[in-house]
C-alpha positions as CSV (number, residue, x, y, z in Angstrom):
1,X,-31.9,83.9,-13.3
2,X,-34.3,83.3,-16.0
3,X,-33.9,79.5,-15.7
4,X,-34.8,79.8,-11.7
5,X,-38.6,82.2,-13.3
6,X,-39.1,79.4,-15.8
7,X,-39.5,77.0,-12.7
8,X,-41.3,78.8,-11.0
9,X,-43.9,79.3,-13.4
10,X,-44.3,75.6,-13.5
11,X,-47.5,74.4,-11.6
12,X,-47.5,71.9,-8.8
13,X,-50.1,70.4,-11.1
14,X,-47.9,69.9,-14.6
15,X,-45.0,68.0,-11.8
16,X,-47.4,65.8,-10.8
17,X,-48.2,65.2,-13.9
18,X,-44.8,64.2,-15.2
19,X,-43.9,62.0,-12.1
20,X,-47.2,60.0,-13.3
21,X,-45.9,59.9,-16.8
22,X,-42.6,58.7,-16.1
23,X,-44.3,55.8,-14.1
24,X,-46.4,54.6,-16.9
25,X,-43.3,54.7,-19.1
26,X,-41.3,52.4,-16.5
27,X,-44.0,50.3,-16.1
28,X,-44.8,50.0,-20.0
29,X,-40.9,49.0,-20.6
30,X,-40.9,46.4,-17.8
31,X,-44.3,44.7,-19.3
32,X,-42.1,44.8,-22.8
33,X,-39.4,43.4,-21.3
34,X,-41.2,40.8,-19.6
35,X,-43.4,39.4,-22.6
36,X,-40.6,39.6,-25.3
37,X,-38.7,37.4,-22.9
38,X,-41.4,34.7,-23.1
39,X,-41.9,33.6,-26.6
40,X,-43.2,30.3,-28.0
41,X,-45.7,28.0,-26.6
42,X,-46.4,24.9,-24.1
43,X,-45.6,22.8,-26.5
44,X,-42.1,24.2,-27.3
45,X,-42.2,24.5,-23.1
46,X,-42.1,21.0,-23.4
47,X,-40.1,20.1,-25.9
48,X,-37.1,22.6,-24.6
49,X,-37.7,21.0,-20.8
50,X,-37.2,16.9,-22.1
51,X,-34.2,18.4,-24.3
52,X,-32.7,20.0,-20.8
53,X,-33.7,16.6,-18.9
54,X,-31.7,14.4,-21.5
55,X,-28.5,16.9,-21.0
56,X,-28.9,16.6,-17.1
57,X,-28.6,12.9,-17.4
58,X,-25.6,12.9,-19.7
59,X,-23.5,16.0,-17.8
60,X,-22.6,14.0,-14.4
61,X,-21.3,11.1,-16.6
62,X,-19.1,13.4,-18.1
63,X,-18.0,15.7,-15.2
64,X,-17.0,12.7,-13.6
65,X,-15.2,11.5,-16.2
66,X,-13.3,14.6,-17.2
67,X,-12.9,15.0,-13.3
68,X,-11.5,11.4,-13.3
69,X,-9.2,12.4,-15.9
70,X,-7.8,15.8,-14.8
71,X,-7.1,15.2,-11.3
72,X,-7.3,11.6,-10.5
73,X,-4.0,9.6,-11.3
74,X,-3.9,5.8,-11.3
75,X,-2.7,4.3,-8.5
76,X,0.5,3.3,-8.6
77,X,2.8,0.2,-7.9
78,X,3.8,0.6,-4.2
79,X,7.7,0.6,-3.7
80,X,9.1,-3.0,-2.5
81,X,9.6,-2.5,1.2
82,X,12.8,-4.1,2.3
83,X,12.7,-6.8,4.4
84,X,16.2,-7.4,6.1
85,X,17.0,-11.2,6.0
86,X,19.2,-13.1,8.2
87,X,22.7,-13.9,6.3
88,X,24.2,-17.3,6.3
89,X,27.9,-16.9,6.0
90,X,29.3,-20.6,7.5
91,X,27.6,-24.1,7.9
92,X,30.1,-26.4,9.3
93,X,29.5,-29.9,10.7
94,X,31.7,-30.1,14.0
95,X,32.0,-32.3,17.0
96,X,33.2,-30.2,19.1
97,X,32.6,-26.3,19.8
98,X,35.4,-23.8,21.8
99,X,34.5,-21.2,24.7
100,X,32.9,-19.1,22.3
101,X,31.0,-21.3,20.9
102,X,32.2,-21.6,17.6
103,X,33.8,-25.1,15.8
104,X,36.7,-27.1,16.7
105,X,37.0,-29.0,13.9
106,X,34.9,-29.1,10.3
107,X,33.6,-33.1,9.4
108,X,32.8,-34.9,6.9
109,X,31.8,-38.3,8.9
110,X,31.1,-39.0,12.3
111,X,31.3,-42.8,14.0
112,X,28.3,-44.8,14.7
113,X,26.9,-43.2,18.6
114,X,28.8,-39.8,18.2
115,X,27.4,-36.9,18.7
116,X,27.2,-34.1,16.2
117,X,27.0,-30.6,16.4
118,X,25.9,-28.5,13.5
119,X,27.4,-24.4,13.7
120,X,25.4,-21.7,11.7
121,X,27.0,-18.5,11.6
122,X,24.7,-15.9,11.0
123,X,24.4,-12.6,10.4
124,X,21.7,-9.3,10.4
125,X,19.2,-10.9,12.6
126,X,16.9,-8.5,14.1
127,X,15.9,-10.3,17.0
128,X,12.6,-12.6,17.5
129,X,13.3,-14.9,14.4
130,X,13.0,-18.5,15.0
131,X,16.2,-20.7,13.7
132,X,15.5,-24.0,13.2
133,X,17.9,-26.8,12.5
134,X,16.7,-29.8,10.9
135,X,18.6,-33.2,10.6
136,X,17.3,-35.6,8.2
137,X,18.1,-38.8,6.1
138,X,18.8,-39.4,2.9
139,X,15.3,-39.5,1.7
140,X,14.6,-36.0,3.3
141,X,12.6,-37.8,6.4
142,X,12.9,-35.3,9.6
143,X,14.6,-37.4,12.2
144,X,15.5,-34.2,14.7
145,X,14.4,-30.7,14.9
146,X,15.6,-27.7,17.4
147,X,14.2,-24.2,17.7
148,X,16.1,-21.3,18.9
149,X,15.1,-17.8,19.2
150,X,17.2,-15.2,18.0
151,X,18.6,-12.2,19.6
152,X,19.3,-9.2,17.8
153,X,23.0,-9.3,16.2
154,X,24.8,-7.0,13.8
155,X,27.8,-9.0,13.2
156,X,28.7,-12.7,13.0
157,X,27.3,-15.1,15.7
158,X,27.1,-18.6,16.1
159,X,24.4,-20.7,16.6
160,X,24.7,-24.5,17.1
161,X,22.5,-27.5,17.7
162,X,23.5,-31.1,18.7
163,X,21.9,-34.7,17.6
164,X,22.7,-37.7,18.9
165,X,22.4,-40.2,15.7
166,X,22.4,-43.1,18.3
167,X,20.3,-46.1,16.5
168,X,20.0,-45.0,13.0
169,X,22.0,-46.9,10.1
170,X,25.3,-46.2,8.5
171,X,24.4,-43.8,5.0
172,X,24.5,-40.1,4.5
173,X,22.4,-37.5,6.4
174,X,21.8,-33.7,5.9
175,X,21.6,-31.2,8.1
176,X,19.5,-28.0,7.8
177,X,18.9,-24.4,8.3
178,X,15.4,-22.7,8.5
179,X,15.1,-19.3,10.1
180,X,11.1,-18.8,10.4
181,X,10.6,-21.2,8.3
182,X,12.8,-20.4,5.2
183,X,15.9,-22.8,3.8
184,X,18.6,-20.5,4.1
185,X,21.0,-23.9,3.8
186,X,21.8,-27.6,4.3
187,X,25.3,-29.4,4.5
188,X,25.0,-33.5,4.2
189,X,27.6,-35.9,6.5
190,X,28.0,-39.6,6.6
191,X,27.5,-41.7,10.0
192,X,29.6,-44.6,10.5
């Protein structure tokens, strides 16, 4: 119990007076803290501030690049996309066709005033492509020209177009195949 006497000899008056010390203390350390972290002078101030400003310039140019580096790849060579293409697999010269409406016969020559017929079989079409035949003379001068439009096919099918060479001199002549535009083929015949 002497510990519980001691305390109570203490005066209200010598508390007080430690609570006020303690105070100043704090407020002494927090002053000393304060002004020993400010050192130097306006001019250092300034140099320190242009020093910062130069570094502030120079660390966005290099974020972005190291940025640029880590995460962003080069763009890469996109993949060929495949384009399915219409397959040629016969070109026949004919003059005549059967119920189906492939060849009779394969030529080499037709008479002067015959008609002729040239059969395509083609293949893989996806529907909507234009086939064009062509039928030309020995210099390459278009003398005919047909359109068709295609329906979709996944096997073989004909497709035939007729020219009357009524008119036009004896010599050789071609024949060709264009399906939206592109030579798949040509076969050549003589008239006459």
């Amino acid at each position: 119990m002497g510990s519980i006497d001691r305390r109570a000899d203490r005066s209200f008056a010598d508390l007080v007076h430690m609570r006020g010390w303690r105070g100043a203390v704090c407020s002494a350390l927090v002053v000393l803290l304060v002004v020993s972290c400010s050192t130097g002078d306006a001019r250092d101030e300034r140099k320190f501030e242009a020093q910062e400003a130069k570094r502030t310039q120079q660390v966005p140019a290099v974020q972005q690049t190291e940025l640029a580096n880590t995460f962003l790849q080069p763009t890469g060579t996109p993949m060929a996309t495949y384009t399915p293409r219409a397959l040629l697999s016969e070109l026949v010269i004919t003059t005549g066709l059967d119920a189906s409406g492939a060849p009779t016969n394969d030529v080499s020559s037709v008479s002067q005033g015959q008609s002729v017929t040239l059969a395509a079989r083609l293949t893989a079409l996806t529907g909507g492509e234009t086939i064009t035949v062509q039928w030309l003379d020995n210099n390459g001068t278009v003398l005919a020209s047909a359109d068709q439009i295609a329906e979709p096919t996944s096997g073989p099918r004909w497709f035939t177009s007729t020219w009357q060479p009524a008119g036009v001199p004896s010599g050789i002549y071609a024949a060709a195949v264009r399906i939206n535009g592109d030579l798949l083929d040509s076969i050549t015949f003589r008239v006459g």
